[in-house]
C-alpha positions as CSV (number, residue, x, y, z in Angstrom):
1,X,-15.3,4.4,15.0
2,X,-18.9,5.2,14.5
3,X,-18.2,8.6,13.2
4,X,-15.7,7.3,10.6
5,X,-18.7,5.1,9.6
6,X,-21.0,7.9,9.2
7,X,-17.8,9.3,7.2
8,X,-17.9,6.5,5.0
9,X,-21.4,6.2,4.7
10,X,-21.7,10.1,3.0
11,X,-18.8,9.3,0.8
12,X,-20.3,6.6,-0.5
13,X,-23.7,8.4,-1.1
14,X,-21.7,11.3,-2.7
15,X,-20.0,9.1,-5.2
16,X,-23.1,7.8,-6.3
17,X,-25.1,10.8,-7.0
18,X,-22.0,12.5,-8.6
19,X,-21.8,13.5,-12.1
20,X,-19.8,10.1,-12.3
21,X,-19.9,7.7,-15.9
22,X,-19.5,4.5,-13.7
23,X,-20.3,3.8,-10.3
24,X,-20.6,0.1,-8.5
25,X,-20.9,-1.3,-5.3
26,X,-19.4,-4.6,-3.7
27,X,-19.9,-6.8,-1.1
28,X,-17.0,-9.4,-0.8
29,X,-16.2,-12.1,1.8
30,X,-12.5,-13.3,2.4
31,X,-10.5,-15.5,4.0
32,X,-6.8,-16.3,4.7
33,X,-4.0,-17.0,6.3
34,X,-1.5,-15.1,8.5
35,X,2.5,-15.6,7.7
36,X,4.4,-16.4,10.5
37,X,8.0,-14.1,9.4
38,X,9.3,-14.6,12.8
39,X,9.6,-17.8,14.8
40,X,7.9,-16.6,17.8
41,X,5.1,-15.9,15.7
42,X,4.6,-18.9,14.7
43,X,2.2,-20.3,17.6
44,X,-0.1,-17.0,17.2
45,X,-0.3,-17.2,13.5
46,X,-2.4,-20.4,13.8
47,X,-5.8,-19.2,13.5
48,X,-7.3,-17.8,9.5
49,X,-8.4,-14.1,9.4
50,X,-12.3,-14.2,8.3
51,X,-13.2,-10.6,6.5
52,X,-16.3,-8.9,5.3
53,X,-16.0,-5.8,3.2
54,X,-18.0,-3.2,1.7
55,X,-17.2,-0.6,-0.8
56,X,-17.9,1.8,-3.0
57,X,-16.1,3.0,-6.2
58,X,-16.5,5.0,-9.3
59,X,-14.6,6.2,-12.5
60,X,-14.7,8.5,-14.9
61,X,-13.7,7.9,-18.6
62,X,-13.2,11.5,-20.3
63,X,-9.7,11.6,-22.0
64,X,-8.2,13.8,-18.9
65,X,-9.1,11.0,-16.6
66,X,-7.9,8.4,-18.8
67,X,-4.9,10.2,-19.3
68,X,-4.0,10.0,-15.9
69,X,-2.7,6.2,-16.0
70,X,-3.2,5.7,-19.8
71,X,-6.3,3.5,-18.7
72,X,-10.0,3.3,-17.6
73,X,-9.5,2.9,-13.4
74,X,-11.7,3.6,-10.4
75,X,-11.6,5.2,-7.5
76,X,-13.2,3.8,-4.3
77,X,-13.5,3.9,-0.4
78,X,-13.3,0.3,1.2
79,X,-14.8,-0.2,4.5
80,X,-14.0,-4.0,5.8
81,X,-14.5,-5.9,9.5
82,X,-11.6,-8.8,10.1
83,X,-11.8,-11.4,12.4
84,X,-8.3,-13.2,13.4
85,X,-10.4,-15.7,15.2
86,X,-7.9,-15.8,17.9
87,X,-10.5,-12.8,19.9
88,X,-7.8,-12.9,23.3
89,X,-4.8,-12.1,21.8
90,X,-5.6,-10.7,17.9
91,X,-9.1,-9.9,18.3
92,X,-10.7,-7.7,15.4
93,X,-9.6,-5.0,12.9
94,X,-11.7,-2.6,11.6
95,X,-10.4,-1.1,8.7
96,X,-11.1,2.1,6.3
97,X,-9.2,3.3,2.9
98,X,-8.6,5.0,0.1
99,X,-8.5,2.6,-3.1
100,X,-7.1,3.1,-7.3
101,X,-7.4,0.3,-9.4
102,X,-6.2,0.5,-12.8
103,X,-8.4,-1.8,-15.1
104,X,-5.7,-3.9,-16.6
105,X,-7.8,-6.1,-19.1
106,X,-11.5,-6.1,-20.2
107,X,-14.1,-8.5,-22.3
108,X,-17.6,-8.7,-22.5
109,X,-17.7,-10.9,-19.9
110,X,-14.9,-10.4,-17.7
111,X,-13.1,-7.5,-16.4
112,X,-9.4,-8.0,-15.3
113,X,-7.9,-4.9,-12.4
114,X,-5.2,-4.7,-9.6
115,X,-6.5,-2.3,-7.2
116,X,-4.1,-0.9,-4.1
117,X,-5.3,0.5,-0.8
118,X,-4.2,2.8,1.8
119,X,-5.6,3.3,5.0
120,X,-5.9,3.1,8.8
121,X,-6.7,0.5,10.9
122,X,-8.6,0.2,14.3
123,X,-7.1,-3.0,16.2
124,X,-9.1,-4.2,19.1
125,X,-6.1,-6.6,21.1
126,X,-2.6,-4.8,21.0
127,X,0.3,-6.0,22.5
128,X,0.7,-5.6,26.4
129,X,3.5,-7.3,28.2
130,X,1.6,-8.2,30.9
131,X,-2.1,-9.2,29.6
132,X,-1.1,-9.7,25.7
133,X,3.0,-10.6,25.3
134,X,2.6,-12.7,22.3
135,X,1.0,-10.1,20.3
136,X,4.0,-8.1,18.9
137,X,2.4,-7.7,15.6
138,X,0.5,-4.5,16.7
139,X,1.3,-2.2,19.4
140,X,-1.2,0.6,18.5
141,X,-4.4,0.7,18.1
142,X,-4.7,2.9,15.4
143,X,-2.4,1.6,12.4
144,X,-1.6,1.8,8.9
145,X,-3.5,-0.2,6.0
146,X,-1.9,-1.5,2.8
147,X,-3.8,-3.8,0.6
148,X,-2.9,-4.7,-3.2
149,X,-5.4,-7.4,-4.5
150,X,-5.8,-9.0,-8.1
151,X,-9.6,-8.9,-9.1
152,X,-11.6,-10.8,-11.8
153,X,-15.5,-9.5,-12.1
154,X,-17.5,-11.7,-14.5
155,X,-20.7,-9.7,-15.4
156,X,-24.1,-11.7,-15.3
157,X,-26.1,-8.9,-16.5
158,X,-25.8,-5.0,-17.1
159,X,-26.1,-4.7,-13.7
160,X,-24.9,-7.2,-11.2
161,X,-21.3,-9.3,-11.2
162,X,-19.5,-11.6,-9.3
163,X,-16.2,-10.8,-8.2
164,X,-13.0,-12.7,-6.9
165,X,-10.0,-11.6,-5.9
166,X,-6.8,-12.8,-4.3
167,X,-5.2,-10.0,-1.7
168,X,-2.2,-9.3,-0.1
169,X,-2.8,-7.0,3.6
170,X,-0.1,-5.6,5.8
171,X,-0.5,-3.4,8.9
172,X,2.0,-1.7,10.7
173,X,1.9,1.6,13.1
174,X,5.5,2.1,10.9
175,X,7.2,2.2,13.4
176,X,5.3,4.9,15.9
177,X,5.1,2.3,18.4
178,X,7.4,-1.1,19.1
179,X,6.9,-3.2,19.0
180,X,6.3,-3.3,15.9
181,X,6.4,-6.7,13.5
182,X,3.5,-6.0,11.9
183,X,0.7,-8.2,10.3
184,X,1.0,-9.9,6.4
185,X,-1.6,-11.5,5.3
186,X,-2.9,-13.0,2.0
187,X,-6.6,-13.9,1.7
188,X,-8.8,-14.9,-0.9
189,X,-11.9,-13.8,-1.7
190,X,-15.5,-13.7,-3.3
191,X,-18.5,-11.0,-3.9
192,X,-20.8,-9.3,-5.6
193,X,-21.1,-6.0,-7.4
194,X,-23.9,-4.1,-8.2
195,X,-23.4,-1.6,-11.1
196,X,-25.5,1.6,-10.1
197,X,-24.0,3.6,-13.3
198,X,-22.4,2.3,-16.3
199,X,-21.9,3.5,-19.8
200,X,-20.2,2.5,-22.9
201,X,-16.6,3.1,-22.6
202,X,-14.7,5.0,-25.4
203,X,-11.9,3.9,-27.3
204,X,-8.4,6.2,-26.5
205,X,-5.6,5.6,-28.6
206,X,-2.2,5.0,-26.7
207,X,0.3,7.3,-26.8
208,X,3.7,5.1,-28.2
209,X,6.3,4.2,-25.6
210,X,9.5,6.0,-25.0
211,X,12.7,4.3,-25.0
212,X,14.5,6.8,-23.3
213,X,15.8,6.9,-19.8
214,X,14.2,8.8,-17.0
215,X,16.2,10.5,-14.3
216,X,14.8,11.1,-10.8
217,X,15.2,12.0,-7.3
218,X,13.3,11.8,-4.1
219,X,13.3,12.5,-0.6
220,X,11.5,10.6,2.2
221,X,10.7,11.9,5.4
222,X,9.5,10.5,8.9
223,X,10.2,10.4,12.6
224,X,11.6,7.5,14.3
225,X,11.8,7.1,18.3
226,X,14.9,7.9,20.1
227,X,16.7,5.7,22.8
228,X,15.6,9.0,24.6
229,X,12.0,7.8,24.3
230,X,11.4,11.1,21.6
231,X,11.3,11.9,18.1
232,X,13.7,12.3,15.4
233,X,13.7,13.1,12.2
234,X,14.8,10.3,9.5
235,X,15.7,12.1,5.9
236,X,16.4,9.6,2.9
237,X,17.6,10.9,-0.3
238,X,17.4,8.7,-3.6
239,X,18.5,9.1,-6.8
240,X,17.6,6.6,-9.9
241,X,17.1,6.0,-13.3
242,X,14.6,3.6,-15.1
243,X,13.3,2.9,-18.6
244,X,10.5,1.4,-19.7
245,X,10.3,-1.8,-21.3
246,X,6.2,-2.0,-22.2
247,X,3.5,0.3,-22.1
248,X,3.4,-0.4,-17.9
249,X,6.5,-1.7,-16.7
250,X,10.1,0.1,-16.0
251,X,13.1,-1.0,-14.9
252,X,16.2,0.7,-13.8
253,X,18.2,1.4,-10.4
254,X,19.6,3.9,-7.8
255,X,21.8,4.8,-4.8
256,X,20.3,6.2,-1.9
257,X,21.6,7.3,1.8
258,X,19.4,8.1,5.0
259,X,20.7,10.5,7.9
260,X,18.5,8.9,10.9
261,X,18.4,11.4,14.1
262,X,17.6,9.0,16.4
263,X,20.1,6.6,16.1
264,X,22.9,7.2,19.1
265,X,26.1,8.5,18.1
266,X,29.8,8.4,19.6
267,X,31.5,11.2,18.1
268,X,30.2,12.6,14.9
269,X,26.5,12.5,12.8
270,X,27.7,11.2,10.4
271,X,28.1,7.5,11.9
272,X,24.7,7.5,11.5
273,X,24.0,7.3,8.2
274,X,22.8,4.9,6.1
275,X,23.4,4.0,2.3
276,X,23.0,1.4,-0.1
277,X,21.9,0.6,-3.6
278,X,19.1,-0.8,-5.6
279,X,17.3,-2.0,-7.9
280,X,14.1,-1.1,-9.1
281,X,10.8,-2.2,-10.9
282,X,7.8,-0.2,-11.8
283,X,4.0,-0.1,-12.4
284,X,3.7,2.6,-14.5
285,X,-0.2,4.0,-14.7
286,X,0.0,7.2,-16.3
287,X,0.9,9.7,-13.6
288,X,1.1,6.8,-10.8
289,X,4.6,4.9,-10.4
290,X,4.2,1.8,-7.8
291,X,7.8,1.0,-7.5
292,X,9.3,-1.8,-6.1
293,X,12.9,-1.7,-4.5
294,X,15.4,-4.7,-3.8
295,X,18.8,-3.5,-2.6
296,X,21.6,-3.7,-0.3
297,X,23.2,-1.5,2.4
298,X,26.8,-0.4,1.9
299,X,27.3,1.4,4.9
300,X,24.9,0.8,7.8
301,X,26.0,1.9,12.0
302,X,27.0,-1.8,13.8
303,X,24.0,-1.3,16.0
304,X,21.5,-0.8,13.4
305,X,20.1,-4.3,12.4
306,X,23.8,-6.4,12.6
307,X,22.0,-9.2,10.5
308,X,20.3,-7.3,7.9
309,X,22.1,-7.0,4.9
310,X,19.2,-6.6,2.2
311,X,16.3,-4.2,2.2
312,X,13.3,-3.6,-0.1
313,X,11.4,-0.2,-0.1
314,X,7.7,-0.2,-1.8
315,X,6.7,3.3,-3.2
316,X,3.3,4.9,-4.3
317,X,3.8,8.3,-5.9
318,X,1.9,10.7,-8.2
319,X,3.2,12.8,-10.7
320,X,1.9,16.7,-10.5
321,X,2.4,18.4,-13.9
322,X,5.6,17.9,-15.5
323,X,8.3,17.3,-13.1
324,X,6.9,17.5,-9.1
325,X,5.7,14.4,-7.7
326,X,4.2,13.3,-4.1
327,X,3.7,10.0,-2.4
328,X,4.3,7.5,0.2
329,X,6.7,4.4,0.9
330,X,7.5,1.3,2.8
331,X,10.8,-0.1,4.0
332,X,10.5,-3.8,4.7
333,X,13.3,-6.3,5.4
334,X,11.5,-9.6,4.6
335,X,8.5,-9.6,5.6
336,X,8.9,-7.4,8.3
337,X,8.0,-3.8,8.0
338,X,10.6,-0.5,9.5
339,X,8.9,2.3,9.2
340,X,6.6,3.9,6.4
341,X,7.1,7.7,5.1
342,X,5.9,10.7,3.0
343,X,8.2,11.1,0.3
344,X,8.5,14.4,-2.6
345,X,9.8,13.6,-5.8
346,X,11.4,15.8,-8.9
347,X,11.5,13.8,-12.5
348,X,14.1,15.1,-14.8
């Protein structure tokens, strides 16, 4: 841990001396609640996660940068310590990522942006069926981070703002380890910022939005663990469509159908797979598509979740050149997370 502080520590110096147009600091405090999406859960999940956080982020405003989500957005490393308050069976998670937020709306005074995270997580209580049965929410100690938080900074000055924002966190191993329920929880919070490097910001005219529909397909990737106790590859193939309906926001649909290795079989490989259908809404920054996906399985094996019959997948990709595309995804049923993946895409 201490050397992915000293990590964290040079990042930050390096974004501040760089040849960067804006650079700011932050130091916010949150605090929230922990949802209970099981009913054994529901005596843990008592206590309020208490956060401190520290980060660092800076942006760039030449055109190329702008034209990467048709807006002015930062970049940033987020180092934060939570407390569960519950320090015998949730203890502590120290947590370190990778953030982009698009600014969505700007004023003198305020600035309005939604920034997303991506990380890993170091949890100091883990389940243990002996010393820590309660805890199925984390069975690893290392785990993934996903954050997406809603910020407002009112500036007092050139130099210093407040900042508030109101967060949404999940962690999950996806689906390494079981078990594995995984952690949601909303906090809200409050800061400050210090602006180290800030400059007018130019005026970029918007390129007109297309009506036309876009045509795409993707393919996610992971392992999964076998009743065998080993690893197996799980392959999901997609195809959609979407249009857009403002300058950010698409909307469209798709089949998909997963071939999952480490589901048991009677006679042939095919029992195993999965398909279903979906709809789909997007966040459409430039070259970044956060996509949200509701569907419903068509064909599923019997033993695969019998009382699951909806699914929602949440993807984060980026769009290289024309056509190629690389990111990550979530599949969630509820509020409970599967499994997360490494996805390629190809845009027609």
């Amino acid at each position: 841990m201490k050397k992915g502080l000293l990590l964290f520590v040079f990042l930050v110096s390096f974004g501040a001396n760089a040849q960067q147009n804006w650079h700011r600091l932050s130091l916010e405090s949150q605090y929230g609640w922990i949802i209970p999406h099981n009913s054994e859960l529901k005596q843990i999940s008592s206590s309020n996660p208490f956060s401190i956080g520290f980060s660092s982020h800076w942006m760039r405003t030449t055109r190329k940068n702008w034209d990467a989500c048709h807006c002015f957005h930062y970049l940033g490393l987020n180092f934060s310590l939570v407390d569960y308050q519950n320090p015998h069976e949730l203890g502590q998670a120290w947590n370190l990522s990778g953030t982009f937020e698009p600014i969505l709306h700007r004023t003198d005074s305020f600035i309005f942006s939604l920034s997303t995270g991506l990380g890993v997580s170091y949890l100091t209580r883990v389940f243990d069926p002996i010393e820590n049965p309660r805890n199925t929410f984390f069975s690893a100690p290392i785990s993934f981070l996903l954050t997406l938080a809603p910020k407002a900074i009112y500036n007092l000055n050139n130099h210093w703002a407040l900042q508030a924002s109101m967060s949404y966190h999940h962690i999950s191993n996806g689906g390494q380890r079981q078990p594995n329920r995984g952690m949601n929880f909303p906090m809200l919070g409050l800061g400050i910022v210090h602006f180290t490097r800030k400059s007018d910001l130019p005026d970029y005219e918007k390129k007109s939005t297309s009506n036309r529909w876009n045509f795409y397909t993707d393919l996610a990737m992971n392992t999964r663990e076998s009743t065998e106790k080993t690893r197996r590859p799980n392959l999901v193939l997609s195809v959609g469509t979407f249009r857009k309906i403002s300058g950010i926001i698409g909307l469209g649909g798709g089949l998909e159908v997963a071939r999952d290795f480490s589901l048991p079989v009677q006679e042939r490989r095919i029992e195993s797979l999965i398909s279903g259908m979906y709809l789909e809404n997007h966040f459409l920054f430039g070259r970044f598509d956060f996509s949200q996906r509701f569907g419903k399985y068509l064909h599923k094996p019997e033993e695969y979740l019998p009382n699951e019959d909806f699914f929602q997948r949440y993807t984060l990709t980026y769009l290289m050149g024309n056509h190629f595309a690389i990111g990550a995804g979530l599949k969630v049923h509820g509020h409970v997370a599967e499994y997360l993946d490494l996805r390629v895409g190809w845009k027609f």
